[in-house]
C-alpha positions in Angstrom: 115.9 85.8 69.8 115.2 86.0 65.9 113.0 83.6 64.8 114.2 81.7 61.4 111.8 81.7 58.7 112.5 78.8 56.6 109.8 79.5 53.7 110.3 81.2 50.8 109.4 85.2 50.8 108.3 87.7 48.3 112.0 89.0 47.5 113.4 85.3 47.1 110.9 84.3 44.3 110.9 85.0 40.3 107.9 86.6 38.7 106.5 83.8 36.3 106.5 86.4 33.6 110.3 87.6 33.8 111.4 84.0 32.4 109.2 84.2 29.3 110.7 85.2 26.1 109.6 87.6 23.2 110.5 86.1 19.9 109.3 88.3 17.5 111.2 90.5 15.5 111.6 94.3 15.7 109.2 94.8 12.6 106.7 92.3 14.0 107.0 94.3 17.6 106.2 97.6 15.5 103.7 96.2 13.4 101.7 95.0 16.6 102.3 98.3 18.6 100.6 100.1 15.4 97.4 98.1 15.5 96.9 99.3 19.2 94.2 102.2 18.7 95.6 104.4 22.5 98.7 103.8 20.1 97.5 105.4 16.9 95.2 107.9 18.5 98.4 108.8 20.8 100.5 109.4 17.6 97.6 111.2 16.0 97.6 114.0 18.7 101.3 113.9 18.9 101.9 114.5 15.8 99.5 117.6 15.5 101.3 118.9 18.9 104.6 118.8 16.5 103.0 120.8 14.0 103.0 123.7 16.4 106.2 123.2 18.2 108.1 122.4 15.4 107.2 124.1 12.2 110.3 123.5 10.1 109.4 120.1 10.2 105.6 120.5 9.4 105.6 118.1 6.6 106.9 114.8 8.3 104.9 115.2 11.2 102.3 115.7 8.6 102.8 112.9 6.7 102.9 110.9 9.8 99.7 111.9 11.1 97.9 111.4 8.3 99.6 107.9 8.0 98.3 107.1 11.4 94.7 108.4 10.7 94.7 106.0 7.7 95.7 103.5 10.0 93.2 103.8 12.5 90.3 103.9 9.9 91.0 100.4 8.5 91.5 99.1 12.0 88.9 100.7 13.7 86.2 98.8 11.7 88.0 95.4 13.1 88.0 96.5 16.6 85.5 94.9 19.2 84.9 94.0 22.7 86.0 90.9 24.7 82.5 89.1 24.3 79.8 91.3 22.7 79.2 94.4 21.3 76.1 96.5 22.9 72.5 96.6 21.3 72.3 99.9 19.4 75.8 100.2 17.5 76.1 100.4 14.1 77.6 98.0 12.0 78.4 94.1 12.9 80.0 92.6 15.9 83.7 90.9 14.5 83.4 88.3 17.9 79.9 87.5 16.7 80.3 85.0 13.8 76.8 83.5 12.2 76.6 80.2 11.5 78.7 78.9 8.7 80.7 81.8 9.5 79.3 83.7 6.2 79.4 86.7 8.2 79.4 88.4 11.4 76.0 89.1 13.3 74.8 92.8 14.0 75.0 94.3 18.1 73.2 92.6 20.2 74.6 92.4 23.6 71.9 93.2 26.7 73.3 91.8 29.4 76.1 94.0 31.1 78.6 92.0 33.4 81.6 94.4 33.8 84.8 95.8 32.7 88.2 94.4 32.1 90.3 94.9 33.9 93.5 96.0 31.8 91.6 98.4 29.3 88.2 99.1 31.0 86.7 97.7 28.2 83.0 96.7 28.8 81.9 92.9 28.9 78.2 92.4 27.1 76.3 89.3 26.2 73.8 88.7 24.2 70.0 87.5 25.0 71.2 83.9 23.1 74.5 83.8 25.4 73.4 84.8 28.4 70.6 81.6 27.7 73.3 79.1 28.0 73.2 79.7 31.4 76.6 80.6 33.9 78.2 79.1 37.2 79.8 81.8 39.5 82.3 80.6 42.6 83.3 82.9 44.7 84.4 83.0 48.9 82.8 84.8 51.7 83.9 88.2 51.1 84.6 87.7 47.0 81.2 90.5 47.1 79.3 87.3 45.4 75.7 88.4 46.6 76.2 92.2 45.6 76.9 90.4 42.1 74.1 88.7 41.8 72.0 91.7 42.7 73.5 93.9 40.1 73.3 90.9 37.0 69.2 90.6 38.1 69.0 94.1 37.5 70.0 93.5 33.9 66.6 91.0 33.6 64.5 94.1 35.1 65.6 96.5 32.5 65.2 94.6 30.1 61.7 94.1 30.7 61.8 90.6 32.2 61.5 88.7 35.2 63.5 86.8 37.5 63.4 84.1 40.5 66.1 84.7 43.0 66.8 82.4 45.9 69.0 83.0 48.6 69.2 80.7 51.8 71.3 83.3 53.5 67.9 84.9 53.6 69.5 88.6 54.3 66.6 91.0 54.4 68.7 93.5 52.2 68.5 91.3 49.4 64.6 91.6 49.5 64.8 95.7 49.9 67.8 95.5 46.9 65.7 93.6 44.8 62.4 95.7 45.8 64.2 99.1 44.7 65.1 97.8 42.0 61.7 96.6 40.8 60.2 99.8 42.1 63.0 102.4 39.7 61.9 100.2 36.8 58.1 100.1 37.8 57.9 97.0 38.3 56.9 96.5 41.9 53.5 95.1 40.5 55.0 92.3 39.7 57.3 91.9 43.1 56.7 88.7 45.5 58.5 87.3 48.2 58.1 84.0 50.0 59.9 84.4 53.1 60.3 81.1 55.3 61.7 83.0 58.3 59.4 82.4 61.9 61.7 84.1 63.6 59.1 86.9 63.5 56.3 85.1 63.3 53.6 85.8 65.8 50.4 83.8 66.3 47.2 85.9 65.7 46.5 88.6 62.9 49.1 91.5 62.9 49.5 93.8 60.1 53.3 93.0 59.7 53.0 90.7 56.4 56.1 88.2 56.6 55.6 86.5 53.1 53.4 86.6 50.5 51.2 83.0 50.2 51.7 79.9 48.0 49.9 76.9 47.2 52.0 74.7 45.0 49.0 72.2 44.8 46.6 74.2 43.3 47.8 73.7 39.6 50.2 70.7 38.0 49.2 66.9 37.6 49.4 64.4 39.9 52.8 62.7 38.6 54.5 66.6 39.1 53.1 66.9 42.6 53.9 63.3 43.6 57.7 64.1 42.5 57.5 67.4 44.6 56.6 65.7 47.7 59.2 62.5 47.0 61.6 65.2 46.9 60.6 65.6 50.7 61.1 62.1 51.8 64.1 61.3 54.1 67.0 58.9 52.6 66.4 54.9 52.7 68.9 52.7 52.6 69.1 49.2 52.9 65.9 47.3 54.4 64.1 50.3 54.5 64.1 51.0 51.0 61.2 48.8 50.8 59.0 50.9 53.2 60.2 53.9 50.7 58.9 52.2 48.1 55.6 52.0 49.7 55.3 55.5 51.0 55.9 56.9 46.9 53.4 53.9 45.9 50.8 55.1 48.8 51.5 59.1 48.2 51.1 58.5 44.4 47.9 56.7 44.4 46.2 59.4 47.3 47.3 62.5 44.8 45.9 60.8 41.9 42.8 60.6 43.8 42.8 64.1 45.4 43.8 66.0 42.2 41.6 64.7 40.1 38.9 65.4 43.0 40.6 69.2 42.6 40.1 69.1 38.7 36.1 68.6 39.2 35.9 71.6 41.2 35.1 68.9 44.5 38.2 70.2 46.6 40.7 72.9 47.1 44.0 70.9 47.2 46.6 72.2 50.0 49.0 70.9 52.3 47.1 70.0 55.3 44.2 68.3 52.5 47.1 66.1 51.8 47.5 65.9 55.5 44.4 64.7 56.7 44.1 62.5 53.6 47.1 60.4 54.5 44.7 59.1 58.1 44.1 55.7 57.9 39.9 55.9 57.7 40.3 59.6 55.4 42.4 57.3 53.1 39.6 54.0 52.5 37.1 56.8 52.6 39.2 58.8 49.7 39.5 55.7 47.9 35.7 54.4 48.1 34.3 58.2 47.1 32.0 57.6 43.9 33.7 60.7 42.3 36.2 59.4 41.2 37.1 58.3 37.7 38.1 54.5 37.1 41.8 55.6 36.4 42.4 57.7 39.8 40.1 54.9 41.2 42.4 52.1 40.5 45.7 54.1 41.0 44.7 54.7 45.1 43.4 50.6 45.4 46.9 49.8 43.9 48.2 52.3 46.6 46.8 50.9 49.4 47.1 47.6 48.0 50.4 47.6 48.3 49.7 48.0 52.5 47.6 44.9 52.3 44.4 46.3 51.9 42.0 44.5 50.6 39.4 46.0 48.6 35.3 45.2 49.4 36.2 44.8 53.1 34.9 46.4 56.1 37.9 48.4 58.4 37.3 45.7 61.1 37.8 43.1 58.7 41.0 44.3 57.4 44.1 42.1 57.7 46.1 43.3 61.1 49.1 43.9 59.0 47.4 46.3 57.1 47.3 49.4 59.8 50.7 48.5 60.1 52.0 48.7 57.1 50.2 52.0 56.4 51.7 53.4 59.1 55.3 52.9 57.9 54.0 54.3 54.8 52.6 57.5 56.0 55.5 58.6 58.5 57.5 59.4 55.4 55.9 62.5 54.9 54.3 63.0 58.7 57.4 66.0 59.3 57.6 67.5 56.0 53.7 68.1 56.0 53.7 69.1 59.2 56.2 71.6 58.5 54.0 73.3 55.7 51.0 72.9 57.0 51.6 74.2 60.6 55.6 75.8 60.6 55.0 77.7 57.2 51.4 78.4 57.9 52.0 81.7 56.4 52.9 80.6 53.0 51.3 77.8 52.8 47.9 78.8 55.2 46.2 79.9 52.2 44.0 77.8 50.4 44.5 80.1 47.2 48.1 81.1 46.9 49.2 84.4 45.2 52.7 83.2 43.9 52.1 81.0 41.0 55.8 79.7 40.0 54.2 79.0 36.3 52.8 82.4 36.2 56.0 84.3 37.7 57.6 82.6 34.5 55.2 83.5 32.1 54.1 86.8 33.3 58.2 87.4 34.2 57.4 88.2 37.8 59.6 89.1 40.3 60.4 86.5 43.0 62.5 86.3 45.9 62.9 83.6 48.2 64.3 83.4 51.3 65.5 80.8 53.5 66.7 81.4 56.2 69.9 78.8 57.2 70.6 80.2 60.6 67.2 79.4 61.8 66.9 75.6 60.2 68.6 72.7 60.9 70.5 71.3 56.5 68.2 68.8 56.6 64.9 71.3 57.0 66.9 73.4 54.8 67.7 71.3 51.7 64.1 70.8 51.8 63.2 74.0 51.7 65.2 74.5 49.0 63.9 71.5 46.8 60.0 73.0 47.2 60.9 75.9 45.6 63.7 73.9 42.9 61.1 71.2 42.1 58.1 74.3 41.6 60.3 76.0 39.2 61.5 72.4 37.4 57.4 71.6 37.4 56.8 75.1 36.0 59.1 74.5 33.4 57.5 71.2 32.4 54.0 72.9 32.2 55.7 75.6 30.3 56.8 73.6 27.4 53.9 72.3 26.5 52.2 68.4 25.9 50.4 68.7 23.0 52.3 68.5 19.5 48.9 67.6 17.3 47.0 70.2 15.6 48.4 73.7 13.4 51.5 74.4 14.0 50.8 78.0 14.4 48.6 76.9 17.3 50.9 74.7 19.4 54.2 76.6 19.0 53.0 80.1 19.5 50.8 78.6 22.3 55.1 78.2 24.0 56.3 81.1 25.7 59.7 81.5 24.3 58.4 85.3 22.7 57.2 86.7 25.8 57.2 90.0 26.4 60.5 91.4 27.0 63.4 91.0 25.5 65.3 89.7 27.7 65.5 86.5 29.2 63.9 85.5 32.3 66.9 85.0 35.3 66.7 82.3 37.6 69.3 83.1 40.0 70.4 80.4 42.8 72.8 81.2 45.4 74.3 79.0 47.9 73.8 76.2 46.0 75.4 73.6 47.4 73.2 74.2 50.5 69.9 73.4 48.9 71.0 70.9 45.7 68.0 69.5 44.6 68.6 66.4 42.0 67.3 66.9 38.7 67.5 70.7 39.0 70.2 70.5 36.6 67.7 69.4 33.2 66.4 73.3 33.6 69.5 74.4 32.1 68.7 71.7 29.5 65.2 72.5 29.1 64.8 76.3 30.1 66.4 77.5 27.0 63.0 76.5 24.8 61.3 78.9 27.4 63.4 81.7 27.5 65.1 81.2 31.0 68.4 81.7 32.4 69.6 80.3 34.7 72.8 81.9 37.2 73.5 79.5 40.1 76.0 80.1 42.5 78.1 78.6 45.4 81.4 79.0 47.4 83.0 76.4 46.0 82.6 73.4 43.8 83.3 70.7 45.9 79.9 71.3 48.1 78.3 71.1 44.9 80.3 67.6 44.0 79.4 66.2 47.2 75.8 66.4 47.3 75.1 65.3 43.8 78.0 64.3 41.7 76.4 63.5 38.5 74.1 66.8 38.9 77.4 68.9 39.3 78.8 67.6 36.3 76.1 68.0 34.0 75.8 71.4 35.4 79.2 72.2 34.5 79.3 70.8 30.8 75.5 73.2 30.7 76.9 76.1 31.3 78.7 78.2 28.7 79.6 81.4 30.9 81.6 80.4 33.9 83.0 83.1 36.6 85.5 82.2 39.2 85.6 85.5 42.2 87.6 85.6 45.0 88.4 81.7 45.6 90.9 79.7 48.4 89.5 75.9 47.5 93.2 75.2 46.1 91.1 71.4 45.0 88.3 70.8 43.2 87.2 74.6 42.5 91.0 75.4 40.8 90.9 71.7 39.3 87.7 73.1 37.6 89.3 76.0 36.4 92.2 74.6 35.2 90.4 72.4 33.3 88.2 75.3 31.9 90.7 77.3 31.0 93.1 75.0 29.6 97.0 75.5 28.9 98.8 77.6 26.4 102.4 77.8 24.8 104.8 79.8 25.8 109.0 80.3 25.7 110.5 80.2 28.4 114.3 81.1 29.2 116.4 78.2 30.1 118.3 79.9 33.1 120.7 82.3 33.6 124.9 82.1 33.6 128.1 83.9 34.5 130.8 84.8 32.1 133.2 85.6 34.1 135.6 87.8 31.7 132.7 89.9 31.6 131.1 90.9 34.4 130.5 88.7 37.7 126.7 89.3 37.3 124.3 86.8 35.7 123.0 87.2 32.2 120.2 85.3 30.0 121.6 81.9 28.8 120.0 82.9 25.5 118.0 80.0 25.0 114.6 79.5 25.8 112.3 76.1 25.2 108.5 75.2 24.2 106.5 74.7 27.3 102.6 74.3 27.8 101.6 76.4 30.7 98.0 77.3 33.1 96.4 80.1 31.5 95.7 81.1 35.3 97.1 81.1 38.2 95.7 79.9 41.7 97.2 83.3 43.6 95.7 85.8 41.1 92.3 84.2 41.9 94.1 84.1 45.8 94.5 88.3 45.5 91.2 89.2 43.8 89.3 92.2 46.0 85.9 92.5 46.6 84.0 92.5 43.3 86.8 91.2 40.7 86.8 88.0 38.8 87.9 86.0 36.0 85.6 85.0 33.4 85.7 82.2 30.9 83.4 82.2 27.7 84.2 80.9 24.2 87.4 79.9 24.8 88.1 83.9 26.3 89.4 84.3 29.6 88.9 88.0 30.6 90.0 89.1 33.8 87.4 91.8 35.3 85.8 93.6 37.8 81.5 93.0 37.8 78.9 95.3 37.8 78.2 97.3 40.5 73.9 98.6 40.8 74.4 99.4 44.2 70.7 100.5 44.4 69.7 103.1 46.4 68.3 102.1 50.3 67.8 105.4 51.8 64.6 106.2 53.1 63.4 102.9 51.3 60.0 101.1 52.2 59.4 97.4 51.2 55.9 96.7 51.8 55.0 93.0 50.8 52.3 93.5 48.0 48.8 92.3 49.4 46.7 90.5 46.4 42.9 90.4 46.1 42.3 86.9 46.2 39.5 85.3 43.7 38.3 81.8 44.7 38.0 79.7 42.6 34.3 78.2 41.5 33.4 75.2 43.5 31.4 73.4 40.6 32.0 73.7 36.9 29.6 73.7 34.7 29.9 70.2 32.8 26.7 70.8 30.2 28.9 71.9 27.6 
């Protein structure tokens, strides 16, 4: 039996663009065909072919020629690329207006995303565009991560950095990434942190998994207090009271412990934090003579808040107090756990050799892994937010506190002229599995320091869920926005839509039968003003691996991206192993 298919197929639908309607005149049409340099450079050699095959009429194929020659030296000097023209041409960039529009800026474009896809034409931006950071969707199978790969290796040729994480935590990232840094001679600067224990095995073994970090070995105590409030589990309800306590309690202890670290008294680390959070290693922290009156009165206030009461003996303690403490502390019992004993090999080492301030200053390179098929969301949104929040602290140090003195001294003490020209890439994919509030102020802030930031995700609406105010700032931060392969036909096309906008177009009002003519059906020879998407959900639908749509300055270009495809064969990522320098116990307070 023949099944009926009651849906419409490919033969019984219109093309969109069959019902639109050219209105310009003839001259207009020729006019526009002219300014079309395949067009002029086409008539040019076809009108030298002539010369030869026609003699007799030598002189108007001449005189034609030489018509189009002129023609295609006054347009040539008005012809440009989609975005931006590439550092190294002569002459100015016509899609590169300066300011006030008194003229038009010279090449400048570093950045290489791609060609378009109806001309070849190359896409560049320029070290100032690429600064106003981008958002890239794209499905599994849209070739998303292969992206990201080839746009880093724009930041390593250009002399800079970049911080990639990825919580798919494929190990051919890491050997991608590491060829790269190695053509450009800049595996030096190549680190990993690699939160994988799949392969971890107790005991020394001369497999390196990671390289180490200590986030708490620089930054104040208000930025490491954020970091480890990032940490806590959500409150609601009654229990935001005891959440309250726990930021009070963890706040006053890392006042007291970094400024400990400061004197040169303590090495700060997560199991320091550990043991300081006991009951009797927390009175004890808070009684030591070190400390100064500020750091002094911020951990009493802490534990005040549990009912201790200061000048007591332990045993003279209200009972509440042990009690209270306790609720306090188990906000942070797991995730310092985790560091301290899961992640011993990051975070085992009491001086760490990834420094997320110095990766951006220096423009290392750093990859992070995290590996999602191993961790539960919850361990892995964590995860995420460690190395989020280092990058947001890094930033803050970064920028700088102090605004008296020259002002030769405190600007060109900021990094926004370090070396490279280039800017330095934070890349994020899989966003949505690791969103980390407040991440979104680096794409306010990063600019002043020369970082750009790419962050990535399957769709929009993951990003929406988790942090809805976040994902909107994030979209009105970001200039450059690419749309891959994509089947969300909700949120992620509403975002498009919207970016994209509408345009005008004439349309054809249908089609009739004169009957004393023919009994076929012929243009009603009207048409009518209608606004219409500038894109279309099945072209983003019927995008291969590797094509996309881009949006910037108004432009939408439709493309294919960049393809490094670095070299793996016979490669050899060996984790670099630093010479670690301990820091001096005592400074020397004579001076």
């Amino acid at each position: 039996m023949e099944r009926k298919i009651r849906g419409l197929e490919d033969h019984e639908t219109q093309e969109r663009k069959r019902l639109f309607r050219d209105v310009r005149s003839p001259l207009q049409r020729l006019g526009d065909t002219l300014r079309l340099g395949h067009v002029q450079t086409g008539g040019i050699f076809a009108a030298g072919v002539c010369l030869f095959l026609f003699p007799s009429l030598s002189m108007p194929f001449f005189i034609a020629g030489l018509a189009l020659f002129a023609a295609r030296c006054v347009y040539v000097e008005d012809e440009r690329l989609p975005f931006r023209m590439p550092l190294g041409l002569s002459g100015t960039d016509k899609g590169d207006p300066l300011p006030g529009r008194r003229g038009y800026a010279r090449p400048e474009g570093i950045f290489f995303l791609g060609n378009r896809v109806q001309d070849q034409k190359e896409l560049w931006l320029k070290a100032k565009d690429i600064l106003t950071h981008c958002l890239l969707f794209g499905t599994t199978g849209s070739g998303k991560t292969e992206t990201l790969v080839s746009l880093s290796y724009n930041a390593l040729a250009t002399g800079s950095g970049l911080f990639y994480i990825d919580p798919k935590a494929s190990p051919k990232l890491a050997v991608q990434i590491w060829q790269m840094a190695r053509f450009l001679g800049r595996d030096d600067d190549f680190r990993v942190l690699n939160y994988g224990t799949s392969g971890k095995v107790k005991g020394k073994t001369p497999r390196r998994l990671s390289n180490t970090n200590n986030p708490f070995t620089f930054g104040s105590a208000e930025a490491l207090t954020q970091l480890l409030v990032s940490l806590m589990p959500a409150s609601d309800g009654a229990n935001s009271i005891f959440a309250d306590k726990a930021q009070a309690l963890i706040s006053g202890v890392m006042y007291a412990l970094v400024d400990l670290r400061d004197k040169g008294l303590l090495k700060l680390s997560t199991s320091v934090i550990r043991e300081s959070l006991a009951l009797e290693k927390c009175v004890a922290l808070a009684l030591r003579a070190e400390l100064d009156e500020e750091s002094r009165a911020s951990i009493h206030a802490a534990l005040g808040t549990c009912g201790w009461i200061a000048g007591r003996e332990m045993k003279d303690q209200p009972q509440s107090f042990a009690e209270q403490f306790g609720y306090a502390q188990s906000y942070f019992g797991k995730a310092l756990s985790s560091l301290t004993d899961t992640y011993s090999h990051i975070y085992g080492a009491e001086d760490g050799e990834v420094d997320f301030a110095d990766a951006i200053m220096q423009r290392r390179v750093l990859v992070v892994l995290l590996p999602s098929l191993e961790k539960a969301p919850a361990e892995l949104a964590s995860l995420g937010k460690i190395s989020l929040s280092a990058i947001r602290n890094a930033c803050a140090v970064g920028l700088g506190a102090h605004i008296e003195g020259d002002a030769a001294d405190v600007l060109e003490a900021l990094p926004t002229d370090t070396v490279g020209i280039g800017p330095y890439l934070c890349i994020v994919d899989e966003y949505a599995a690791i969103v980390t509030p407040g991440f979104e102020v680096v794409l306010t802030q990063g600019r002043g320091l020369g970082i750009a930031a790419i962050v990535a995700s399957q769709d929009y609406a993951g990003i929406l869920e988790a942090d809805k105010k976040g994902a909107q700032q994030m979209v009105a931060n970001t200039s450059i926005k690419i749309f891959m392969k994509m089947q969300d036909a909700e949120k992620t096309w509403d975002l498009i839509r919207g970016q994209a906008g509408q345009g005008t177009i004439l349309r054809t009002t249908g089609f009739n039968v004169n009957e004393k003519i023919s009994a076929g059906y012929r243009d009603a020879m009207n048409t009518t003003v209608e606004q219409e998407d500038r894109v279309v959900l099945r072209d983003l639908q019927e995008q291969i691996e590797g094509e996309a749509h881009f949006i910037f300055s108004g432009q939408i270009v439709r493309g294919t991206m960049f393809f490094a495809n670095p070299s793996l064969k016979k490669a050899q990522l060996r984790v670099p192993q630093l010479v670690q320098l301990s820091q001096e116990k005592h400074y020397d307070h004579a001076a």
